[in-house]
Steps between C-alpha positions, in 0.01 A plus 500: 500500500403760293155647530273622188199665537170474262587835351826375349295169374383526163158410470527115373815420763224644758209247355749217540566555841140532581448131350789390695342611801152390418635127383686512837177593703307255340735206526487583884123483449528160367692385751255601743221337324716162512560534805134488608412212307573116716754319197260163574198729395516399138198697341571827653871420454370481082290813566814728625696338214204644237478807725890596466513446159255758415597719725867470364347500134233817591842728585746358216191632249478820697892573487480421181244710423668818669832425306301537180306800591866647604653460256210637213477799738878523428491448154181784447736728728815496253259580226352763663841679625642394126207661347527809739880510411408469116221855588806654702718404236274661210412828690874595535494437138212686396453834752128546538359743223450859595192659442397775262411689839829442649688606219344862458576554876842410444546711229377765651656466773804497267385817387446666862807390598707661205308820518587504844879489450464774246323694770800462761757595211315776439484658814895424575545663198263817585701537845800584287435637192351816330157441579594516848643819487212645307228352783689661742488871317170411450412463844700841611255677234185317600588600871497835416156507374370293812496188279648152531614203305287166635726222501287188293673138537641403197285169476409536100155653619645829600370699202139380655581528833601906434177549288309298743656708837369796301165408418448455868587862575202564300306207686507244213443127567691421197803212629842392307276179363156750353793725397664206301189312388367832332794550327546178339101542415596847340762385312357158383207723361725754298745225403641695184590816717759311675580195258768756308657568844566108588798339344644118583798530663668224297391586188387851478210469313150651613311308756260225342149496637575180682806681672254829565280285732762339696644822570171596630461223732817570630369871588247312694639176637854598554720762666574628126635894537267746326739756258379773318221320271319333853544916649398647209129378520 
């Protein structure tokens, strides 16, 4: 005979079982109680009979009861997993929104990330090419004069990081970020010395105010390179 545990009962089949069980406990109770009662003792003979039957009446409203109770639980439980498969169901549909916030960090991100690459092409291409050649006849003339060439990561702030290495021969607090956030001050304030010298790449006309100030933030907020307008200051 094969053997299932409660685990493997779903949760009506195990409620039936239980009022098996109880009906078969109480029937054996009710035997008892005959049993203790003379058969020529008429009134407490009517008494059991009265006794029984509400005892038999008190559990068939009780399993009743639980069946109904069972079976609403049931009923609220589909709705709830149907209504958290309709939410499921809707979120795959509909990604969750993404934030003002999140999308300037992705973009520049975006933009780290590119400038990076240009950075590593950059440098394979300076370990082979003319400029190369040139550092390294620089370097033999430089030696001769008891100078040297300091080697400045190419991380888009190495035009601050040389002026910045320099200041601090001559015991200047001035970092890569003061060094950026004056210049973008500088040139935000003499906006029409530098406008002529800012074209859009895509369409070649001058730089609109709008575009002006972005490229100023980016002096500031980003690893933008500084070129010969940021140096000139």
């Amino acid at each position: 005979m094969e053997v299932v545990s409660l685990e493997e009962l779903d949760e009506e089949e195990q409620l039936v079982r239980r009022h098996r069980k109880e009906k078969k406990e109480l029937q054996a109770k009710i035997q008892g109680m005959k049993n203790a009662v003379p058969k020529n003792d008429k009134k407490r003979r009517k008494q059991l009979t009265e006794d029984v039957a509400k005892l038999e009446a008190e559990m068939e409203k009780k399993h009743k009861e639980e069946l109904e109770q069972l079976k609403l639980t049931s009923k609220e439980s589909k709705r709830d997993f149907d209504a958290v498969n309709i939410s499921n169901l809707v979120l795959e549909n509909h990604p969750p929104r993404i934030s003002r916030a999140q999308k300037r960090r992705d973009r520049k991100a975006a933009l780290e990330k590119e400038q990076k690459e240009r950075i590593a092409e950059a440098e394979l291409e300076n370990l082979h090419g003319a400029r190369h050649v040139e550092g390294e006849k620089l370097a033999q003339i430089l030696a001769a004069r008891e100078l040297e060439i300091k080697q400045v990561p190419s991380d888009g702030h190495c035009m601050y990081r040389a002026i910045e290495d320099q200041l601090q021969e001559r015991e200047s607090p001035l970092t890569v970020a003061a060094l950026r956030s004056r210049t973008a001050e500088y040139m935000q304030s003499h906006m029409e010395d530098f406008l002529p010298f800012l074209t859009n790449p895509n369409t070649g006309d001058m730089y609109t105010p709008e575009e002006f100030g972005k490229y100023c933030d980016d002096i500031v907020n980003t690893a933008a390179w500084g070129g010969q307008l940021e140096v000139s200051l």
